[in-house]
N, C-alpha and C positions, 0 to 999 in steps of 0.2 A: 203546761205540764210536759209535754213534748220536747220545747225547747228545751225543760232543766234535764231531762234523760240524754238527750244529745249535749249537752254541755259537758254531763258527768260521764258521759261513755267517753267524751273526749280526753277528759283530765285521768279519765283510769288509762286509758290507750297514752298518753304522754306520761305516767309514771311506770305504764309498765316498761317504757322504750327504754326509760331511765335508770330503771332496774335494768335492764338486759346490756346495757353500756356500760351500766357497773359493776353488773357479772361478769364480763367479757376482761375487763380491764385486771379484776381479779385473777380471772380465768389465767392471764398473762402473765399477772404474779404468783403463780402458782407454779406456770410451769416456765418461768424464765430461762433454769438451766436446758430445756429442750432447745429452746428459742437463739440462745448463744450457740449452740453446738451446731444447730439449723445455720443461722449468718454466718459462721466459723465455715461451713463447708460451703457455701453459695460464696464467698472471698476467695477458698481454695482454689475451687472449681474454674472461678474466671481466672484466677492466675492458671489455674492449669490450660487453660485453655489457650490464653494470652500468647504463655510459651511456645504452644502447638502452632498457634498459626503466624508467630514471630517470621519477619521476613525484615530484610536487608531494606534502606532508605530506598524509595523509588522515586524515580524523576520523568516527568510525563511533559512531552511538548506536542505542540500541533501546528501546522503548517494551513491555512487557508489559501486556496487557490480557484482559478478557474482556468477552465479548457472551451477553448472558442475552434470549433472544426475547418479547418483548412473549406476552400469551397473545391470539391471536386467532380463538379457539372463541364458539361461542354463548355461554359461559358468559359472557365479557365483555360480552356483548348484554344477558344479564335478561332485560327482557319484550319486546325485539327481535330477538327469532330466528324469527318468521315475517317479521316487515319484511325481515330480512337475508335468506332464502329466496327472499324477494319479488325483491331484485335480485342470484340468485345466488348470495349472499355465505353459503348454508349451509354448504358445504364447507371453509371456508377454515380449523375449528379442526386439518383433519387435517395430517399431515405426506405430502408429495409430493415422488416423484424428480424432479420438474424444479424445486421450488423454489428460485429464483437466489440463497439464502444456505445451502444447504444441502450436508453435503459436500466433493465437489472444488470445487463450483461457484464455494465461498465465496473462494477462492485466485484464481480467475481473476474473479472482482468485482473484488480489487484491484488484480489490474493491469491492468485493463481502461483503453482510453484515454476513454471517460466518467468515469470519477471522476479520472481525472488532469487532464481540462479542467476539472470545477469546480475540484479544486483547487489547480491554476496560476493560475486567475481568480478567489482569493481574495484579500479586502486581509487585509493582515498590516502587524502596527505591530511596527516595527523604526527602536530609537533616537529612538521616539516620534513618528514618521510613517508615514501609511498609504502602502500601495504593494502592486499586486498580487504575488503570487507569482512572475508569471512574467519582471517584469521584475527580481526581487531575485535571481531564480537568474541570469537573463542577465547580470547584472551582480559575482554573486560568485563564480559557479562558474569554472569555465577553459576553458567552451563555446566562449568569443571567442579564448581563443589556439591551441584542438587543433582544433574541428569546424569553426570559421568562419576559421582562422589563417592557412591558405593554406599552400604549398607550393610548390618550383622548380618548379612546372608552372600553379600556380592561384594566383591572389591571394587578399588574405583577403576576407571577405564584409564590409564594410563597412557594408553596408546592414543586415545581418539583425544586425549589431552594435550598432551604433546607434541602430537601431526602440526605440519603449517601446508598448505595449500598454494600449488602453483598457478599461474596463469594457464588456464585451460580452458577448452569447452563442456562445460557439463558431463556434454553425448562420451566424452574422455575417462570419465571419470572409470574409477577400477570401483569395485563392490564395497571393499572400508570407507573410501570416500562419499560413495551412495549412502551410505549406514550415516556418516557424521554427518552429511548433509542434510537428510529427511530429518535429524535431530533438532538442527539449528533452526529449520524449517520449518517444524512444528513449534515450537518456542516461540519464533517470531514473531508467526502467525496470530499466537494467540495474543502477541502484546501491541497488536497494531491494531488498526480500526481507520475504515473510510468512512464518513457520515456526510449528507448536504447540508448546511448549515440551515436552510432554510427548503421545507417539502415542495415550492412552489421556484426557487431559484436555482441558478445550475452552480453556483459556489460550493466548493466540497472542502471539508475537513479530513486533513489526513495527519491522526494522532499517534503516539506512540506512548508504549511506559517500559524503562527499565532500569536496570540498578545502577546507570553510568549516566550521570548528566548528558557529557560529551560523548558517548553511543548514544543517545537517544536524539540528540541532534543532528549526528553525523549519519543515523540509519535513515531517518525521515528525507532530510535532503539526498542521501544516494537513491531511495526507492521513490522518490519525485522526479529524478532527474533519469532513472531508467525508464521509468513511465513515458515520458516525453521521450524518449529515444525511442523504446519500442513503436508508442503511437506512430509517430514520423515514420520510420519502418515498414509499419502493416500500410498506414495511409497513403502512403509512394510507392508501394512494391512496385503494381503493375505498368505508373508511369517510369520509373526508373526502370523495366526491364526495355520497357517499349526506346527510354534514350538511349542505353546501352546499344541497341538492335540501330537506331538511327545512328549515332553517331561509327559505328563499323562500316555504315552504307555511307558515312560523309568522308572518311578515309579513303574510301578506295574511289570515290570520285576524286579527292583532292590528287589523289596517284594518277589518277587517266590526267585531270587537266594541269597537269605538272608536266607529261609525258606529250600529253602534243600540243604546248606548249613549245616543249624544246624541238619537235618535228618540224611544227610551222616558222619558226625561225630560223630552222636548219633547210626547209624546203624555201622561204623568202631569201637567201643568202645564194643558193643554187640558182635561182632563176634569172637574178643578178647578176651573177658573178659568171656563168654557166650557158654554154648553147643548147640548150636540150629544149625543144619545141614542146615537150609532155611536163615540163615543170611549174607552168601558171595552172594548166588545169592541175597538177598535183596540189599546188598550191591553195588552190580554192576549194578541193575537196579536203582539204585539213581545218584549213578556216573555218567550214560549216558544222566541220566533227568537232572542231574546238569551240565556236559557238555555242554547240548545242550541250556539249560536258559544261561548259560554264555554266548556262542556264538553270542544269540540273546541280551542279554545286551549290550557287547561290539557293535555290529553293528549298534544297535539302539545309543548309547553315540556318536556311528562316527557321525551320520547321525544327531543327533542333533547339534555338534559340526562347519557341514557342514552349517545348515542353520544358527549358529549364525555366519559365514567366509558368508554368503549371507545377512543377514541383516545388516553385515557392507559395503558389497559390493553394494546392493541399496540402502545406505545411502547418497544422496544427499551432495554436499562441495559444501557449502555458501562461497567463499571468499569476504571479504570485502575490497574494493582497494582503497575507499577514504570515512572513518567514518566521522560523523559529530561530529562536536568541534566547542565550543565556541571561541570567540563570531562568530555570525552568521550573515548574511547580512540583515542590517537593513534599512525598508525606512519608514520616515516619512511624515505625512501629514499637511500641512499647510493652512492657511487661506492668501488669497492674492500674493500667487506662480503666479497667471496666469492674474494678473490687465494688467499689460502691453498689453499682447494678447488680452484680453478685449475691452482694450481700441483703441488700433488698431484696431482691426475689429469693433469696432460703428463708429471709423474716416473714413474709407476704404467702411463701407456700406452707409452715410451719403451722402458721396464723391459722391459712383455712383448713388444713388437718386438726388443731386441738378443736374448733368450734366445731367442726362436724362428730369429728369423733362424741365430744359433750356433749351435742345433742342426741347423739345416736343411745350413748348410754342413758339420756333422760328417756327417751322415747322406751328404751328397752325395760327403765323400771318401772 
Protein backbone atom coordinates (compact mmCIF):
# COMPACT_ATOMS: atom_id res chain seq x y z
CA UNK A 1 0.00 0.00 0.00
CA UNK A 2 2.89 2.12 0.59
CA UNK A 3 4.67 1.44 -2.51
CA UNK A 4 1.26 2.50 -4.58
CA UNK A 5 1.21 6.12 -2.39
CA UNK A 6 4.89 6.57 -3.45
CA UNK A 7 4.24 5.52 -7.07
CA UNK A 8 1.18 8.03 -7.20
CA UNK A 9 2.87 10.91 -5.28
CA UNK A 10 5.37 10.29 -8.03
CA UNK A 11 3.09 10.35 -11.24
CA UNK A 12 1.29 13.63 -9.65
CA UNK A 13 4.88 15.28 -9.04
CA UNK A 14 5.69 14.31 -12.93
CA UNK A 15 2.39 15.75 -14.17
CA UNK A 16 2.61 18.55 -12.18
CA UNK A 17 6.38 19.34 -13.61
CA UNK A 18 4.47 19.04 -16.91
CA UNK A 19 1.98 21.39 -16.18
CA UNK A 20 4.55 23.96 -15.12
CA UNK A 21 6.60 23.41 -18.53
CA UNK A 22 3.52 24.05 -20.26
CA UNK A 23 2.56 26.89 -18.29
CA UNK A 24 5.96 28.45 -18.82
CA UNK A 25 5.88 27.71 -22.49
CA UNK A 26 2.52 29.56 -22.68
CA UNK A 27 3.69 31.99 -20.32
CA UNK A 28 6.12 32.75 -23.41
CA UNK A 29 3.39 32.99 -25.80
CA UNK A 30 1.86 35.33 -24.08
CA UNK A 31 4.21 37.68 -23.46
CA UNK A 32 6.39 37.25 -26.85
CA UNK A 33 6.18 40.87 -27.70
CA UNK A 34 8.14 41.76 -24.23
CA UNK A 35 10.54 39.03 -25.28
CA UNK A 36 11.31 40.57 -28.88
CA UNK A 37 11.76 44.07 -27.43
CA UNK A 38 13.92 42.18 -24.47
CA UNK A 39 16.64 40.43 -27.57
CA UNK A 40 16.03 43.78 -29.75
CA UNK A 41 17.85 45.61 -26.86
CA UNK A 42 20.45 42.89 -25.57
CA UNK A 43 21.70 42.89 -30.00
CA UNK A 44 21.63 46.76 -29.52
CA UNK A 45 23.39 46.99 -26.55
CA UNK A 46 26.29 44.62 -27.79
CA UNK A 47 26.52 46.56 -30.85
CA UNK A 48 26.62 49.43 -28.67
CA UNK A 49 29.08 48.34 -26.90
CA UNK A 50 31.13 46.59 -29.75
CA UNK A 51 31.50 50.21 -31.23
CA UNK A 52 32.61 51.60 -27.78
CA UNK A 53 35.54 49.34 -27.48
CA UNK A 54 36.27 49.13 -31.51
CA UNK A 55 39.98 49.60 -31.74
CA UNK A 56 42.29 49.43 -34.87
CA UNK A 57 44.05 45.65 -36.06
CA UNK A 58 46.68 44.86 -33.55
CA UNK A 59 49.79 43.00 -34.12
CA UNK A 60 51.52 41.37 -31.12
CA UNK A 61 55.13 39.72 -31.50
CA UNK A 62 57.58 38.24 -28.97
CA UNK A 63 61.11 37.77 -28.91
CA UNK A 64 62.46 34.72 -26.56
CA UNK A 65 65.79 35.06 -25.29
CA UNK A 66 68.17 34.30 -22.67
CA UNK A 67 70.97 36.30 -20.57
CA UNK A 68 73.91 34.25 -19.31
CA UNK A 69 76.01 36.91 -16.66
CA UNK A 70 79.45 37.79 -17.89
CA UNK A 71 81.61 36.07 -14.91
CA UNK A 72 82.74 38.94 -12.81
CA UNK A 73 84.87 37.14 -9.91
CA UNK A 74 88.51 37.51 -9.35
CA UNK A 75 88.86 34.57 -11.51
CA UNK A 76 88.30 36.89 -14.51
CA UNK A 77 91.11 39.04 -13.07
CA UNK A 78 94.22 36.39 -13.10
CA UNK A 79 97.02 38.28 -11.61
CA UNK A 80 94.62 41.29 -11.00
CA UNK A 81 92.81 40.48 -8.02
CA UNK A 82 94.97 42.58 -5.59
CA UNK A 83 94.67 45.66 -8.27
CA UNK A 84 90.82 44.86 -8.21
CA UNK A 85 90.91 44.85 -4.11
CA UNK A 86 92.98 47.81 -4.52
CA UNK A 87 89.92 49.78 -6.05
CA UNK A 88 87.27 47.74 -4.25
CA UNK A 89 86.40 45.66 -6.98
CA UNK A 90 87.07 42.38 -4.65
CA UNK A 91 83.64 41.54 -3.94
CA UNK A 92 82.10 41.94 -7.10
CA UNK A 93 82.59 37.91 -7.99
CA UNK A 94 79.73 37.28 -5.21
CA UNK A 95 75.96 37.41 -5.82
CA UNK A 96 74.04 40.38 -3.79
CA UNK A 97 70.40 41.04 -2.94
CA UNK A 98 70.51 44.47 -4.40
CA UNK A 99 72.06 43.50 -7.57
CA UNK A 100 70.00 45.67 -10.27
CA UNK A 101 69.89 42.42 -12.74
CA UNK A 102 69.00 40.11 -10.39
CA UNK A 103 65.59 38.62 -9.48
CA UNK A 104 62.58 40.85 -9.35
CA UNK A 105 64.85 43.64 -9.97
CA UNK A 106 65.53 42.25 -13.51
CA UNK A 107 61.46 42.83 -14.54
CA UNK A 108 61.57 46.37 -13.34
CA UNK A 109 65.05 47.23 -15.29
CA UNK A 110 62.81 46.85 -18.19
CA UNK A 111 60.34 48.86 -17.65
CA UNK A 112 62.11 51.32 -16.09
CA UNK A 113 61.83 54.83 -18.00
CA UNK A 114 65.85 54.92 -18.59
CA UNK A 115 66.03 52.16 -20.85
CA UNK A 116 62.94 53.30 -22.55
CA UNK A 117 64.81 56.83 -23.35
CA UNK A 118 67.86 55.16 -24.71
CA UNK A 119 65.69 53.26 -26.64
CA UNK A 120 63.26 55.73 -28.09
CA UNK A 121 66.58 57.77 -28.94
CA UNK A 122 67.86 54.96 -31.08
CA UNK A 123 68.24 55.39 -34.92
CA UNK A 124 66.66 52.59 -36.50
CA UNK A 125 66.79 52.09 -40.40
CA UNK A 126 63.37 51.50 -41.76
CA UNK A 127 62.88 51.28 -45.55
CA UNK A 128 66.45 52.08 -45.63
CA UNK A 129 66.53 55.42 -43.60
CA UNK A 130 67.74 56.38 -40.38
CA UNK A 131 65.19 57.91 -38.01
CA UNK A 132 65.00 57.78 -34.27
CA UNK A 133 62.64 55.50 -32.50
CA UNK A 134 60.66 57.99 -31.21
CA UNK A 135 59.68 59.78 -33.99
CA UNK A 136 58.80 56.34 -35.96
CA UNK A 137 56.38 55.39 -33.07
CA UNK A 138 54.90 59.06 -33.39
CA UNK A 139 54.36 58.59 -36.63
CA UNK A 140 53.03 54.88 -37.02
CA UNK A 141 51.40 54.13 -33.87
CA UNK A 142 47.78 55.99 -33.30
CA UNK A 143 49.26 58.22 -30.28
CA UNK A 144 48.15 61.20 -32.89
CA UNK A 145 44.58 60.14 -33.27
CA UNK A 146 43.67 58.67 -29.29
CA UNK A 147 46.26 60.60 -26.84
CA UNK A 148 46.91 63.71 -28.85
CA UNK A 149 43.36 63.57 -30.99
CA UNK A 150 41.30 65.65 -29.02
CA UNK A 151 37.80 65.50 -27.96
CA UNK A 152 34.31 67.78 -27.75
CA UNK A 153 35.95 69.41 -25.07
CA UNK A 154 39.83 69.62 -26.14
CA UNK A 155 41.52 70.04 -29.37
CA UNK A 156 44.04 67.80 -30.74
CA UNK A 157 47.62 68.49 -29.85
CA UNK A 158 48.92 69.58 -32.89
CA UNK A 159 52.14 70.55 -31.72
CA UNK A 160 53.30 67.36 -29.94
CA UNK A 161 52.04 65.90 -33.35
CA UNK A 162 53.98 67.46 -35.44
CA UNK A 163 57.47 67.78 -33.33
CA UNK A 164 60.23 65.28 -34.62
CA UNK A 165 62.98 64.78 -32.13
CA UNK A 166 66.67 65.29 -32.51
CA UNK A 167 69.57 63.30 -31.49
CA UNK A 168 69.90 64.20 -27.91
CA UNK A 169 70.35 63.07 -24.31
CA UNK A 170 67.30 62.88 -22.48
CA UNK A 171 69.03 64.99 -19.35
CA UNK A 172 68.60 67.74 -22.78
CA UNK A 173 65.39 67.57 -23.20
CA UNK A 174 63.37 71.18 -22.80
CA UNK A 175 59.70 70.72 -20.85
CA UNK A 176 57.47 70.08 -24.30
CA UNK A 177 59.78 67.27 -25.04
CA UNK A 178 59.39 65.77 -21.27
CA UNK A 179 55.54 66.26 -21.82
CA UNK A 180 55.64 64.10 -25.28
CA UNK A 181 58.00 61.80 -24.03
CA UNK A 182 56.30 60.64 -20.60
CA UNK A 183 53.34 60.33 -23.22
CA UNK A 184 55.00 57.89 -25.51
CA UNK A 185 56.24 56.21 -22.31
CA UNK A 186 53.37 55.66 -20.77
CA UNK A 187 51.76 53.96 -23.93
CA UNK A 188 54.60 51.76 -24.32
CA UNK A 189 54.65 50.71 -21.38
CA UNK A 190 51.48 49.40 -21.20
CA UNK A 191 51.88 47.58 -24.59
CA UNK A 192 55.07 45.60 -23.73
CA UNK A 193 55.36 42.84 -21.14
CA UNK A 194 58.61 40.71 -19.82
CA UNK A 195 57.40 37.20 -18.78
CA UNK A 196 59.98 33.90 -18.11
CA UNK A 197 58.77 31.38 -20.24
CA UNK A 198 59.13 28.88 -17.94
CA UNK A 199 58.92 29.77 -13.53
CA UNK A 200 61.92 27.35 -12.99
CA UNK A 201 64.06 28.59 -16.24
CA UNK A 202 65.94 31.80 -16.93
CA UNK A 203 64.39 31.99 -20.70
CA UNK A 204 62.32 35.24 -20.84
CA UNK A 205 59.66 36.58 -23.17
CA UNK A 206 59.84 39.82 -24.23
CA UNK A 207 56.29 40.76 -26.04
CA UNK A 208 54.80 43.50 -27.50
CA UNK A 209 51.22 44.74 -29.14
CA UNK A 210 50.54 47.42 -31.35
CA UNK A 211 48.78 48.87 -34.27
CA UNK A 212 51.81 48.59 -36.70
CA UNK A 213 53.16 45.19 -37.57
CA UNK A 214 56.56 46.63 -38.49
CA UNK A 215 56.62 49.06 -35.00
CA UNK A 216 55.92 46.11 -33.29
CA UNK A 217 58.84 44.31 -34.49
CA UNK A 218 61.08 47.06 -35.01
CA UNK A 219 60.20 48.37 -31.04
CA UNK A 220 60.98 44.70 -29.61
CA UNK A 221 64.24 44.27 -31.25
CA UNK A 222 65.36 48.21 -30.37
CA UNK A 223 64.33 47.66 -26.57
CA UNK A 224 66.43 44.11 -26.70
CA UNK A 225 69.12 45.45 -28.04
CA UNK A 226 69.29 48.62 -25.57
CA UNK A 227 68.97 46.11 -22.83
CA UNK A 228 72.10 44.30 -23.78
CA UNK A 229 73.86 47.70 -24.24
CA UNK A 230 72.76 49.01 -21.02
CA UNK A 231 73.60 45.57 -19.25
CA UNK A 232 77.18 45.50 -20.75
CA UNK A 233 77.36 49.17 -19.41
CA UNK A 234 76.39 48.74 -15.69
CA UNK A 235 78.33 45.29 -15.92
CA UNK A 236 81.83 46.99 -16.96
CA UNK A 237 81.43 50.30 -15.45
CA UNK A 238 83.99 49.76 -12.66
CA UNK A 239 86.39 47.57 -14.86
CA UNK A 240 86.39 50.00 -17.59
CA UNK A 241 87.05 52.98 -15.37
CA UNK A 242 89.70 50.98 -13.62
CA UNK A 243 91.26 50.46 -17.75
CA UNK A 244 90.84 53.98 -18.54
CA UNK A 245 93.10 54.79 -15.21
CA UNK A 246 95.70 51.90 -16.40
CA UNK A 247 95.95 52.60 -19.71
CA UNK A 248 96.89 56.70 -18.91
CA UNK A 249 99.53 55.01 -16.55
CA UNK A 250 100.72 52.84 -19.77
CA UNK A 251 101.21 56.12 -21.66
CA UNK A 252 103.28 57.92 -19.67
CA UNK A 253 105.50 54.96 -19.23
CA UNK A 254 105.58 54.40 -22.94
CA UNK A 255 106.82 58.43 -22.95
CA UNK A 256 109.76 57.75 -20.22
CA UNK A 257 110.83 54.51 -22.00
CA UNK A 258 110.75 56.28 -25.37
CA UNK A 259 112.66 59.08 -23.79
CA UNK A 260 115.65 57.15 -22.42
CA UNK A 261 115.72 55.21 -24.93
CA UNK A 262 116.81 58.06 -27.09
CA UNK A 263 119.33 59.13 -23.97
CA UNK A 264 120.95 55.84 -23.69
CA UNK A 265 121.69 55.76 -27.38
CA UNK A 266 122.75 59.31 -27.32
CA UNK A 267 124.96 58.67 -24.02
CA UNK A 268 126.21 54.92 -25.91
CA UNK A 269 127.33 57.16 -29.02
CA UNK A 270 129.26 59.75 -26.59
CA UNK A 271 131.22 57.28 -25.07
CA UNK A 272 132.33 55.96 -28.36
CA UNK A 273 132.85 58.56 -30.17
CA UNK A 274 133.81 61.08 -27.09
CA UNK A 275 136.82 61.36 -24.28
CA UNK A 276 134.87 62.06 -21.38
CA UNK A 277 135.94 59.58 -18.54
CA UNK A 278 132.13 60.24 -16.65
CA UNK A 279 130.22 58.68 -19.86
CA UNK A 280 130.35 54.76 -19.27
CA UNK A 281 129.35 55.35 -15.83
CA UNK A 282 126.64 57.91 -17.36
CA UNK A 283 125.95 55.17 -19.58
CA UNK A 284 125.28 52.51 -17.22
CA UNK A 285 123.17 54.63 -15.04
CA UNK A 286 120.60 55.14 -18.03
CA UNK A 287 120.71 51.43 -18.95
CA UNK A 288 119.44 50.51 -15.24
CA UNK A 289 116.83 53.52 -15.43
CA UNK A 290 115.86 52.14 -18.85
CA UNK A 291 115.73 48.60 -17.66
CA UNK A 292 113.85 49.33 -15.01
CA UNK A 293 110.95 51.81 -17.21
CA UNK A 294 110.84 48.72 -19.51
CA UNK A 295 110.15 46.30 -16.84
CA UNK A 296 107.38 48.60 -15.61
CA UNK A 297 106.04 48.99 -19.12
CA UNK A 298 105.80 45.53 -20.01
CA UNK A 299 103.80 44.71 -16.59
CA UNK A 300 101.68 47.50 -16.86
CA UNK A 301 100.77 46.25 -21.05
CA UNK A 302 100.22 42.71 -19.12
CA UNK A 303 97.95 43.98 -16.67
CA UNK A 304 96.20 46.07 -19.15
CA UNK A 305 95.86 43.19 -21.51
CA UNK A 306 94.45 41.36 -18.37
CA UNK A 307 91.56 43.61 -17.93
CA UNK A 308 90.63 43.82 -21.48
CA UNK A 309 90.58 39.16 -21.10
CA UNK A 310 88.04 40.67 -17.94
CA UNK A 311 85.85 42.95 -19.86
CA UNK A 312 85.22 40.31 -22.30
CA UNK A 313 84.71 37.99 -19.49
CA UNK A 314 81.94 40.27 -17.79
CA UNK A 315 80.39 40.73 -20.90
CA UNK A 316 77.00 39.53 -20.74
CA UNK A 317 75.65 36.71 -23.81
CA UNK A 318 72.21 37.67 -25.01
CA UNK A 319 71.22 34.66 -26.75
CA UNK A 320 68.23 34.95 -28.78
CA UNK A 321 66.23 31.59 -29.20
CA UNK A 322 63.08 32.75 -30.91
CA UNK A 323 63.43 36.36 -32.91
CA UNK A 324 60.48 38.00 -34.14
CA UNK A 325 59.52 37.79 -37.69
CA UNK A 326 56.82 38.74 -39.74
CA UNK A 327 54.00 38.40 -40.10
CA UNK A 328 52.94 38.61 -36.61
CA UNK A 329 49.71 37.59 -34.76
CA UNK A 330 47.04 39.55 -35.66
CA UNK A 331 43.61 40.24 -34.08
CA UNK A 332 40.92 42.11 -35.34
CA UNK A 333 38.03 44.02 -34.01
CA UNK A 334 34.75 44.01 -35.20
CA UNK A 335 31.22 45.57 -34.87
CA UNK A 336 28.56 42.94 -34.13
CA UNK A 337 31.10 39.77 -33.15
CA UNK A 338 28.96 39.33 -29.85
CA UNK A 339 24.76 40.21 -31.08
CA UNK A 340 24.14 36.62 -30.67
CA UNK A 341 25.40 36.74 -26.83
CA UNK A 342 23.49 39.98 -26.65
CA UNK A 343 20.68 38.86 -27.63
CA UNK A 344 20.54 35.69 -25.59
CA UNK A 345 21.14 37.15 -22.49
CA UNK A 346 18.05 40.04 -23.06
CA UNK A 347 15.93 36.39 -23.92
CA UNK A 348 17.47 34.64 -20.75
CA UNK A 349 16.97 38.00 -18.43
CA UNK A 350 13.43 38.74 -19.74
CA UNK A 351 12.72 34.95 -19.12
CA UNK A 352 13.47 35.13 -15.56
CA UNK A 353 11.69 38.48 -14.99
CA UNK A 354 8.16 37.27 -16.50
CA UNK A 355 8.45 33.82 -14.21
CA UNK A 356 9.23 35.62 -11.20
CA UNK A 357 6.96 38.28 -11.66
CA UNK A 358 3.98 35.24 -12.44
CA UNK A 359 4.83 33.84 -9.59
CA UNK A 360 4.92 36.69 -7.58
CA UNK A 361 1.33 37.54 -8.66
CA UNK A 362 0.20 33.85 -8.09
CA UNK A 363 1.72 34.08 -4.63
CA UNK A 364 -0.16 37.48 -4.12
CA UNK A 365 -3.68 35.95 -5.06
Amino acid sequence: MAEFQTIQEEQISTKDLFKKIIGIFKLIGNEWRLLLISIALGTLLSIILDVKELKDTEYTGEIQFNLESGGGGQAGFGGLGGLANAFGMGGMGGATSNDLFSGGNFGLLVASKALYEKALMKEVIVGGKKTLFINLYKDSSDIAKKEWGGDLLHEPNFKAIAYKFKQKKPIDFTKEENVILATIFEKLLAQTQLQPLDKMGSIMILSATTNSELLTKVWLETLLKSLEEFYVEVRTRKTREIYDIQMIRLKELEGKLSSTDRQLANATFQSINAVDPTAPMRTQQLNRSNNYISTQYYNQLAAVEQLKMALINQTPLFTVLQPVRLPLLQKNYTVGGNTKTGAFLGFFLCLVFIIVRKSYQELMS
